[in-house]
FILUMSE-85720 format. One record per residue: residue in one letter; chain; x, y, z of N, C-alpha, C, O, CB in turn. Coordinates in steps of 0.001 Angstrom, whole numbers. Atoms other than C-alpha are relative to their C-alpha. Glycine has a CB too. Example, Ala and Ser with C-alpha at 12.3 -4.5 7.8 and 13.67 -1.06 7.14 Angstrom:
(kolza 'a', 'A', (890, -1190, 0), (12300, -4500, 7800), (900, 1200, 0), (1936, 1181, 665), (-992, 27, 1246))
(kolza 's', 'A', (-820, -1190, -60), (13670, -1060, 7140), (-770, 1090, 730), (-261, 2198, 899), (414, 462, -1415))
//
This chain:
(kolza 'x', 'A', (627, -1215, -472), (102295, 59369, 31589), (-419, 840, -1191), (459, 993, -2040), (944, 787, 923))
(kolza 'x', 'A', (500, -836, 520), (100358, 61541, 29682), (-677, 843, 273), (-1426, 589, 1217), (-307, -267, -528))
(kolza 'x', 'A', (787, -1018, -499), (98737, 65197, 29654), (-1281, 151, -1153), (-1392, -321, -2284), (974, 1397, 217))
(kolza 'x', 'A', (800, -329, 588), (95878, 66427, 28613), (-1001, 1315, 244), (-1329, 1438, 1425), (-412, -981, -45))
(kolza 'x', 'A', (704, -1549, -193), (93825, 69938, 28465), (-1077, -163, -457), (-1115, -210, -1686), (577, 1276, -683))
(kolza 'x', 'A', (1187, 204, 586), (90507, 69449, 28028), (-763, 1295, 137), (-1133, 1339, 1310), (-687, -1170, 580))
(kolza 'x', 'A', (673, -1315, -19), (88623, 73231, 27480), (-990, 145, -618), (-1240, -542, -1608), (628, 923, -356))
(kolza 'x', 'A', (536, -261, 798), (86079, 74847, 26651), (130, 1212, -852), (624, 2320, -642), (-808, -182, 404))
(kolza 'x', 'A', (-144, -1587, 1019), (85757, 77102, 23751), (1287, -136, -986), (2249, -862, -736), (379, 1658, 1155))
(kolza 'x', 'A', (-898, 623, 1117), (87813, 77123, 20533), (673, 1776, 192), (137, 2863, 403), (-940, -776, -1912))
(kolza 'x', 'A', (-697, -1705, 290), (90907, 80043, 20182), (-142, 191, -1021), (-239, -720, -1843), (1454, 428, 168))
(kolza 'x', 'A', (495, -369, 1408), (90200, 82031, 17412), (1028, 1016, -164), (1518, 1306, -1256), (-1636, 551, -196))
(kolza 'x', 'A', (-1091, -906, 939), (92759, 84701, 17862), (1356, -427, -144), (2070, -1022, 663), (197, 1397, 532))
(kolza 'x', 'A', (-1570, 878, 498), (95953, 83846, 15916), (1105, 14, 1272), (1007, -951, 2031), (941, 979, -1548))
(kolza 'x', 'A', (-567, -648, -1100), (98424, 85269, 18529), (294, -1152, 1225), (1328, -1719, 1578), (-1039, 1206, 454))
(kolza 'x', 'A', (123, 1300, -1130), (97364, 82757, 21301), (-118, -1163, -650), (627, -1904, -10), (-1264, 14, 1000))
(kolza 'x', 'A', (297, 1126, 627), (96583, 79981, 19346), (1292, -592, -191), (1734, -1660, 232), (-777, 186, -1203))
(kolza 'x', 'A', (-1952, 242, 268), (100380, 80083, 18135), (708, -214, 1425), (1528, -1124, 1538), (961, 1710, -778))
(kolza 'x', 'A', (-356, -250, -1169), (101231, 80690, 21478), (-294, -954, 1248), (321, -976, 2314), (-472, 1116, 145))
(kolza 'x', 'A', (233, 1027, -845), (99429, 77791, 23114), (751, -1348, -705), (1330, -2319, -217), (-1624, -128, 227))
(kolza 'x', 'A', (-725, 1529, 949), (100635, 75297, 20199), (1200, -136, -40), (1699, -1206, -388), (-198, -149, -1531))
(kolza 'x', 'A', (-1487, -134, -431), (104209, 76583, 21016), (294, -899, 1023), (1220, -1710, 986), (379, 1375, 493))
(kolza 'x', 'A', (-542, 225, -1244), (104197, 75617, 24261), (-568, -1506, -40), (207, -2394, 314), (-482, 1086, 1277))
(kolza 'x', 'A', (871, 1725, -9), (102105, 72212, 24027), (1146, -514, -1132), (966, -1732, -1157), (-2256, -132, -797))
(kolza 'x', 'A', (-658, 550, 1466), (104621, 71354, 20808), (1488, -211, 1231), (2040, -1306, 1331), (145, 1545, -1893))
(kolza 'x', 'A', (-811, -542, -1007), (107223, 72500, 23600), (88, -1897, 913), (744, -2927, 757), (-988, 1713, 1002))
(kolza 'x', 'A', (591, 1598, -836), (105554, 69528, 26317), (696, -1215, -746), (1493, -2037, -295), (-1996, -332, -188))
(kolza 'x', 'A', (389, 1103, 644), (105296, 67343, 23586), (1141, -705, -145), (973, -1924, -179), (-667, 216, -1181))
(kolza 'x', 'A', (-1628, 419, 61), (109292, 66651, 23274), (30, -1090, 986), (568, -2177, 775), (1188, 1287, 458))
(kolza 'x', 'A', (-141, 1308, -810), (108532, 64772, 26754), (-782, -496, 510), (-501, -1461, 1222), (658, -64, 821))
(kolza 'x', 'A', (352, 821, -340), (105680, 64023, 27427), (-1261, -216, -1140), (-1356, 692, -1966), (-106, 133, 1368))
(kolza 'x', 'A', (1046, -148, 1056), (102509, 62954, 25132), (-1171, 1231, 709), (-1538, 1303, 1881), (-779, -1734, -335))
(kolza 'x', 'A', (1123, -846, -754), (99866, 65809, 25563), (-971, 327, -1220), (-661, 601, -2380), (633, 1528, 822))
(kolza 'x', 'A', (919, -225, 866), (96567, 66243, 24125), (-759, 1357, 303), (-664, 1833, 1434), (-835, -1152, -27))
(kolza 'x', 'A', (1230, -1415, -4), (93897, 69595, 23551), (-653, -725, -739), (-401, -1363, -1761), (261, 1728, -657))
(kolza 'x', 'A', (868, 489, 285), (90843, 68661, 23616), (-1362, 1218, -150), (-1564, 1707, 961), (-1, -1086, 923))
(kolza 'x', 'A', (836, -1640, -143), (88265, 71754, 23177), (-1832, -927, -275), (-2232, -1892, -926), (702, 1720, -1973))
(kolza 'x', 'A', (1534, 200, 168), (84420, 71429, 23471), (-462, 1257, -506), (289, 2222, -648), (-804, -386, 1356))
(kolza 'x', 'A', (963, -1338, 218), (81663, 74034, 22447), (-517, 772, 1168), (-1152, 20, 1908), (-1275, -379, -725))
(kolza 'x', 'A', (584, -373, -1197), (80596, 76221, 25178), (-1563, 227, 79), (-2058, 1079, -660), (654, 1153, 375))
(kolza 'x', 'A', (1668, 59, 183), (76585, 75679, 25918), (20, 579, 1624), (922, 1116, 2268), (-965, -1923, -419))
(kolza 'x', 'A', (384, -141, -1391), (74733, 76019, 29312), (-38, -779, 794), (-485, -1921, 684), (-894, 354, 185))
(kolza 'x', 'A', (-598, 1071, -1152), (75709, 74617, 32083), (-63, -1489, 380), (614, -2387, 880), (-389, 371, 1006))
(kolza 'x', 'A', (379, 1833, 92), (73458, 71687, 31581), (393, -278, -649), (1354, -913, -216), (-1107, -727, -182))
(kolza 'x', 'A', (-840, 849, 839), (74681, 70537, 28823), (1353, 59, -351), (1826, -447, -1369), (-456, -25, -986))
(kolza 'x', 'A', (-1260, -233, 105), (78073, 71614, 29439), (369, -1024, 420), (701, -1818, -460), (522, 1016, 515))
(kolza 'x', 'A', (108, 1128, -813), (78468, 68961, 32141), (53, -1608, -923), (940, -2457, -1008), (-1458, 262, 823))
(kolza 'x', 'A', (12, 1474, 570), (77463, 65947, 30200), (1341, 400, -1282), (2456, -113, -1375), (-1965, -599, -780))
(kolza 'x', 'A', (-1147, 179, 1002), (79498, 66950, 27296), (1287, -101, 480), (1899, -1002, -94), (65, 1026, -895))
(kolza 'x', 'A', (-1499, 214, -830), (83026, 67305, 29569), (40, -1031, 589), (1158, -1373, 974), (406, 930, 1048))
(kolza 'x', 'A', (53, 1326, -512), (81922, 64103, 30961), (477, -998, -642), (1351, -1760, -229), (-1081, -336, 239))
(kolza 'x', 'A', (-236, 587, 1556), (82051, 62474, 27663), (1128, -364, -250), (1565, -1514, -226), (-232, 852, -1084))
(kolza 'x', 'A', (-1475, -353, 326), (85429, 63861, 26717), (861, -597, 1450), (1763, -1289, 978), (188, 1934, -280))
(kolza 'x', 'A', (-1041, 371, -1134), (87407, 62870, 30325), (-47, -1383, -155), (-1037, -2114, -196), (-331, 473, 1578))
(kolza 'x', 'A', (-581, 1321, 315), (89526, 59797, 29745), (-533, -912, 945), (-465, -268, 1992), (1512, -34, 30))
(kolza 'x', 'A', (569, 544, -457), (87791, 56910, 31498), (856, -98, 1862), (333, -195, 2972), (-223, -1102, -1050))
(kolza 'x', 'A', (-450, 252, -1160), (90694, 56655, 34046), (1112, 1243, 208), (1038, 2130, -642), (525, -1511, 56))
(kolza 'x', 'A', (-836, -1120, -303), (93419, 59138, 35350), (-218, 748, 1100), (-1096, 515, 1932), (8, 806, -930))
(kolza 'x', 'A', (401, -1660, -956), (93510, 62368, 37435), (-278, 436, -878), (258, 388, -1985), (1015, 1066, 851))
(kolza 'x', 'A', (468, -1114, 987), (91051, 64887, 36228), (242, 1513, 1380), (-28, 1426, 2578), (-2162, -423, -739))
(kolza 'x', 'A', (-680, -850, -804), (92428, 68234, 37820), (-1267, 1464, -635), (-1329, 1816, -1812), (2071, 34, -408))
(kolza 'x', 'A', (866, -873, 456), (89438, 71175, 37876), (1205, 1582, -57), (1844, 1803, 972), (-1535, -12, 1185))
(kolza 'x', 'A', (-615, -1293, -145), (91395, 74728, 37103), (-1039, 1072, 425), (-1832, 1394, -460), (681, 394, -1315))
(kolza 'x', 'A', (1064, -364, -697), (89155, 76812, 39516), (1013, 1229, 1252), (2075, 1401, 1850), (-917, -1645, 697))
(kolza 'x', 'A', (-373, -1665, -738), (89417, 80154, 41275), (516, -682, 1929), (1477, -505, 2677), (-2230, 1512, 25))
(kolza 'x', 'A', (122, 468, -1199), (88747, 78360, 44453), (1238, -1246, 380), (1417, -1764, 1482), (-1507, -484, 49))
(kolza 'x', 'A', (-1086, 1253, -30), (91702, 75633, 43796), (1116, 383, 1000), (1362, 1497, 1461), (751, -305, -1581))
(kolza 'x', 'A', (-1591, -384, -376), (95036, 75203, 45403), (526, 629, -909), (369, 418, -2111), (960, -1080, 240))
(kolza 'x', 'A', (-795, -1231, 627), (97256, 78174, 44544), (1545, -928, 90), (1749, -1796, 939), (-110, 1808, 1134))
(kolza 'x', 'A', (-1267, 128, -190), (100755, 77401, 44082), (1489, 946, -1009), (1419, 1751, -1938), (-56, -1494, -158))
(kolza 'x', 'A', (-879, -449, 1108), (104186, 78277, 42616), (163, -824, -922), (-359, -1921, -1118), (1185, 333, 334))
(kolza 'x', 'A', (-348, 1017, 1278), (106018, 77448, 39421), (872, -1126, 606), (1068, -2031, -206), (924, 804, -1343))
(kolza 'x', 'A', (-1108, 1258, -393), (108484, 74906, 41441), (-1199, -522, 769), (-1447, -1668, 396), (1723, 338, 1024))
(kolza 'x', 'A', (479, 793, -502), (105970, 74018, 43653), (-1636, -1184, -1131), (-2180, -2276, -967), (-257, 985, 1322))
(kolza 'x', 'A', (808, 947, 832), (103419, 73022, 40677), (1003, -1103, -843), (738, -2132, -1465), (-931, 941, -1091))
(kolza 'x', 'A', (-1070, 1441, 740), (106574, 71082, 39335), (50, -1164, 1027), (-69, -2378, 862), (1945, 472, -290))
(kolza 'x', 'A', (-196, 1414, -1324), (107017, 69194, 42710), (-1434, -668, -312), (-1316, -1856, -612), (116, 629, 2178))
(kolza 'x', 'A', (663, 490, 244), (103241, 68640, 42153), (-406, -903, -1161), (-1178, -1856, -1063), (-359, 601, 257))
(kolza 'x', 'A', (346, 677, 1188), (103172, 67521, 38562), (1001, -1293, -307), (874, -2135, -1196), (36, 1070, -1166))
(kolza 'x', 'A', (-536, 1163, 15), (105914, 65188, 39418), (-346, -934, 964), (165, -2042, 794), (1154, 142, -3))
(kolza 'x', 'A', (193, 942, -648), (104519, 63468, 42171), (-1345, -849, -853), (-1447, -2055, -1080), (-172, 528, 1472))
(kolza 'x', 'A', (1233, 504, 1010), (101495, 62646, 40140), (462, -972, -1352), (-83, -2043, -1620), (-775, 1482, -677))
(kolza 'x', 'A', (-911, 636, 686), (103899, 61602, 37380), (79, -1430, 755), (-594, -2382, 360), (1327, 844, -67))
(kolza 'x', 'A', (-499, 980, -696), (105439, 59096, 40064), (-636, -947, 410), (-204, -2034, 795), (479, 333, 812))
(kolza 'x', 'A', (1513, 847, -638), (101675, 57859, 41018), (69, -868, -1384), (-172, -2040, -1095), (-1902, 1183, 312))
(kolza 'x', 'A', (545, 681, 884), (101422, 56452, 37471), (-1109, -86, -361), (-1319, -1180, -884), (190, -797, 105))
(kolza 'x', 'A', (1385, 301, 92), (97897, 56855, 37047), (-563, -60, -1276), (-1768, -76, -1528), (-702, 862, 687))
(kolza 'x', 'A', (371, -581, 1373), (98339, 57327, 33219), (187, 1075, -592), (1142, 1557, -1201), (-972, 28, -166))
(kolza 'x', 'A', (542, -2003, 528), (96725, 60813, 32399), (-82, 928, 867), (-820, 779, 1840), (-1562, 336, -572))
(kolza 'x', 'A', (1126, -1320, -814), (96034, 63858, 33956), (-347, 828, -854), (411, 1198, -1750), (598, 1028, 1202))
(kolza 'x', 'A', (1123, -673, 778), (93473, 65739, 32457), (-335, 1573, 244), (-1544, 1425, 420), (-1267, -781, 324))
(kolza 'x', 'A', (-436, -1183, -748), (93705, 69399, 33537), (-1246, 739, -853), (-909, 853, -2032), (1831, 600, -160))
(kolza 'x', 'A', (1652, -182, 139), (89434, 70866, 32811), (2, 1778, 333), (-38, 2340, 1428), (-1118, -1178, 1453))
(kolza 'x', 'A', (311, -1251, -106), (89176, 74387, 32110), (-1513, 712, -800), (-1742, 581, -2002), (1269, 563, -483))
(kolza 'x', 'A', (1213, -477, -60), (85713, 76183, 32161), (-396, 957, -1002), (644, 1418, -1474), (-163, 476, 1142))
(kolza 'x', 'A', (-82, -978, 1129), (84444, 78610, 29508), (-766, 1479, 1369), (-785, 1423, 2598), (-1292, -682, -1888))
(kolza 'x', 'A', (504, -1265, -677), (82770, 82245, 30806), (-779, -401, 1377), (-623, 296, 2380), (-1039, 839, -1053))
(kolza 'x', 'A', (616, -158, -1190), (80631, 80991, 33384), (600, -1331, 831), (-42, -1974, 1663), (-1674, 95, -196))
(kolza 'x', 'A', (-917, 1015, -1151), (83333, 78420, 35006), (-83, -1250, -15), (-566, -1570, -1101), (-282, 147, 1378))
(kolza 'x', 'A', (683, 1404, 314), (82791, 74832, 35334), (-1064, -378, 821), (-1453, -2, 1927), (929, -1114, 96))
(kolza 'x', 'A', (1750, 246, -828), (79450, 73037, 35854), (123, -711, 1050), (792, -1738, 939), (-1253, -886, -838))
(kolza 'x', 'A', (-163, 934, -1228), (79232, 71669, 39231), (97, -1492, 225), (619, -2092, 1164), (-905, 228, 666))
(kolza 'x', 'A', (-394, 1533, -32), (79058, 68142, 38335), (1414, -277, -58), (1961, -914, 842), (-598, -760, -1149))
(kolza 'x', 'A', (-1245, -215, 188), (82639, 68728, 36609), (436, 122, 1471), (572, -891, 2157), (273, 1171, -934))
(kolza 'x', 'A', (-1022, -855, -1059), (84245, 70538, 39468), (-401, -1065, 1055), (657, -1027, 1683), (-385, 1937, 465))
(kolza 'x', 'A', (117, 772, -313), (82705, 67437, 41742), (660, -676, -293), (1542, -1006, 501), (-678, -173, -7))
(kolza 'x', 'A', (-583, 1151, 260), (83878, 64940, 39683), (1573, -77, 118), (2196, -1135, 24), (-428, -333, -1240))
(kolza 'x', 'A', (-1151, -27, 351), (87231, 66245, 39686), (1125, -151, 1282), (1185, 714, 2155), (56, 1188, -773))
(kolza 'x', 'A', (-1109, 1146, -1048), (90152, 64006, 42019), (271, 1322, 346), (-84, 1299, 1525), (1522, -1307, -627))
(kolza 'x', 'A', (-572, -701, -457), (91514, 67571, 42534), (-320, 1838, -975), (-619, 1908, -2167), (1384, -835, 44))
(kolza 'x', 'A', (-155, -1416, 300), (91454, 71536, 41803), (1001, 690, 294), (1539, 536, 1390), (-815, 633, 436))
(kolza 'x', 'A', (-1131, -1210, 157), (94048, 74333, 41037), (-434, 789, -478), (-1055, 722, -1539), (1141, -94, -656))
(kolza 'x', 'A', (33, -971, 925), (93900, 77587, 40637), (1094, 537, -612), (2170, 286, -67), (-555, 863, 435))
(kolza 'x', 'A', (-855, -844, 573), (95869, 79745, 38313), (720, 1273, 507), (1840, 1769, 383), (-576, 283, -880))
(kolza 'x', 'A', (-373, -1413, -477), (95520, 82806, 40080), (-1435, 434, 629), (-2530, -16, 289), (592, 1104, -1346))
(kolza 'x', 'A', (1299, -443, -745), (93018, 84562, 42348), (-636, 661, -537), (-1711, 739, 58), (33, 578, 1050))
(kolza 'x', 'A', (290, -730, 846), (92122, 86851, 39642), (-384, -590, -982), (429, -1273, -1605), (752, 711, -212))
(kolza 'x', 'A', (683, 728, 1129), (89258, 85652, 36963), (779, 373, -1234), (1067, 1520, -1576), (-1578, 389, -157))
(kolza 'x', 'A', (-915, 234, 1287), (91183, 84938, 33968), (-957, -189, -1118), (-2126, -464, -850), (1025, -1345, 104))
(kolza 'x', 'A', (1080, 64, 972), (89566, 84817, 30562), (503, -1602, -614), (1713, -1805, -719), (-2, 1501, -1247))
(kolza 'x', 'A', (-322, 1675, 137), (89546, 80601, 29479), (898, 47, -980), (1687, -898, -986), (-1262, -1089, -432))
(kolza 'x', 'A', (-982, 110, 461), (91612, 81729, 26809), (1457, 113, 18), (2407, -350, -613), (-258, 277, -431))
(kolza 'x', 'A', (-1694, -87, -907), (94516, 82905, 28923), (302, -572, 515), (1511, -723, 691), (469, 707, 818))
(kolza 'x', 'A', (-426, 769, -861), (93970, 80590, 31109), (586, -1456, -553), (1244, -2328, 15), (-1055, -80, 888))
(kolza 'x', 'A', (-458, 1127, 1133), (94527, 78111, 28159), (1388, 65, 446), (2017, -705, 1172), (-240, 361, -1814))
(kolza 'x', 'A', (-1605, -26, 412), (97971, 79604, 27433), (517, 229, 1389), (1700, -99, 1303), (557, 1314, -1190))
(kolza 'x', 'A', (-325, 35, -1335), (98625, 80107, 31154), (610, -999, 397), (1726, -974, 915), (-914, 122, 720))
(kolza 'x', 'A', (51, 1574, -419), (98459, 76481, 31751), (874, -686, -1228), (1468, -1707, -880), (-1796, -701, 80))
(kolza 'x', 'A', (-906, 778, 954), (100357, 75284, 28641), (1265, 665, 245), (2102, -211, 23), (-428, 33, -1599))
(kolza 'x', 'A', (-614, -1048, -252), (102822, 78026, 29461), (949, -1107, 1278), (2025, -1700, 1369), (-1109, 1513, 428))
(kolza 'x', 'A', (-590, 340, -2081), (103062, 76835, 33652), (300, -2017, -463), (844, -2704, 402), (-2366, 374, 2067))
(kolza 'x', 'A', (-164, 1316, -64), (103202, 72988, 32209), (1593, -239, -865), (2366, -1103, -450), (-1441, -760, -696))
(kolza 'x', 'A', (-1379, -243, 447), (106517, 73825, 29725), (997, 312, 1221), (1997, -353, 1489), (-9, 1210, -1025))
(kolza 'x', 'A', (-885, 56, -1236), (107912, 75292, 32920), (175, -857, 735), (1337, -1232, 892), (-186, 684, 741))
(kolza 'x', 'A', (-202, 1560, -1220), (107416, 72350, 35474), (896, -734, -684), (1987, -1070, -223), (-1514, -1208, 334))
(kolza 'x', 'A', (-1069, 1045, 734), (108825, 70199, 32554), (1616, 594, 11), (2474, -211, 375), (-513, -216, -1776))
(kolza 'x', 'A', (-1542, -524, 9), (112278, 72251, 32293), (-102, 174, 1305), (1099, 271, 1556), (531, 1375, -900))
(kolza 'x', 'A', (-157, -233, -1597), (111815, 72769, 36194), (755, -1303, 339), (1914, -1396, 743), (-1578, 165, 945))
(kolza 'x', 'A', (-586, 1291, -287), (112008, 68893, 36502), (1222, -543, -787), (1728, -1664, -845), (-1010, -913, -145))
(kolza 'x', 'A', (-1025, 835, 947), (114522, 68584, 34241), (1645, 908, -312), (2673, 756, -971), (-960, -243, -1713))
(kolza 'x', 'A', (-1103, -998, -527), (116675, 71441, 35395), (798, 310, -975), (2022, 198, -1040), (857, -471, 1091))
(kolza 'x', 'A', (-726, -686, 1078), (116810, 73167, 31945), (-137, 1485, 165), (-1186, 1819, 715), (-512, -430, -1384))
(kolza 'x', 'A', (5, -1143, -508), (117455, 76738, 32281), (-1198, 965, -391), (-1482, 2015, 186), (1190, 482, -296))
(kolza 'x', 'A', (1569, -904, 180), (113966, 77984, 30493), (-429, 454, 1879), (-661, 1622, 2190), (-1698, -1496, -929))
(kolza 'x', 'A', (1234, -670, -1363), (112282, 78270, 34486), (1139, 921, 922), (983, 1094, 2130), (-945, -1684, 1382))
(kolza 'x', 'A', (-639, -709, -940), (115288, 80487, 35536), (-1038, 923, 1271), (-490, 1585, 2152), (905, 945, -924))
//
C-alpha cells in the first residue's frame, strides 16, 4: 500500500511547508507516501498535466467541496478499507484556486471533501497530511487521535 498527494501549486511559505513535511515524514514511518506538486495553469492544460502525473493504476480520490464529508475515525475506517482492497496506491488530487478540471474530478474512482468551507490548496495540503497522520494512529490505536 502506498499514498500519494498529488497537488497543485508549490508551498512557498516556510511555516506550512515544515508543517506538511512533518506530518508526511510522520505517514512515512508506515506507510510509503509520495508529494507530487504540479504548476498551476488553466484548466486546459491543468487536466492533461494531472493526468500525466496519476499512477497508471490505484484509487485516485478527487478532494472536492462537493465530496463525501466525513470524520477523523470515520476517514480511518475509510482509509483502511481501501488499504484492505489492495489496489496499491491511492492518490488523493488536490486542485489549485479554481478547483479541479472536470476531466480530473471525472476521472476520479472517488471524491472527499475536507470541509464545506473553500479552503485555500495550501491548507488543504496540510489538512490532508495532517487528517492522514491521524487515521494512521487512529488505526493503530496510538494516542496522537485522542
Amino acid at each position: 500500500m502506498r499514498l500519494c498527494i498529488l497537488a497543485v501549486g508549490k508551498i512557498k511559505e516556510r511555516g506550512i511547508r515544515e508543517a506538511i513535511d512533518d506530518y508526511i515524514g510522520r505517514v512515512a514511518r508506515h506507510f510509503p507516501i509520495d508529494e507530487i506538486e504540479v504548476r498551476d495553469a488553466p484548466p486546459a492544460e491543468l487536466g492533461p498535466t494531472l493526468e500525466k502525473r496519476l499512477p497508471p493504476s490505484g484509487l485516485v480520490v478527487a478532494l472536492d467541496v462537493d465530496g463525501q464529508a466525513m470524520s477523523s475515525h470515520g476517514f480511518a475506517r475509510w482509509l483502511d478499507a481501501r488499504i484492505a482492497r489492495g489496489k496499491g496506491i491511492v492518490t488523493f488530487v488536490i486542485g489549485g484556486a479554481d478547483g479541479l478540471p472536470p476531466p480530473i474530478r471525472t476521472r476520479a474512482d472517488e471524491k472527499l471533501s475536507l470541509s464545506s468551507m473553500t479552503l485555500p490548496h495550501r491548507l488543504a495540503r496540510l489538512f490532508l497530511a495532517e487528517q492522514l497522520y491521524r487515521a494512521v494512529t487512529i488505526l493503530r490505536n496510538e494516542p496522537y487521535a485522542r
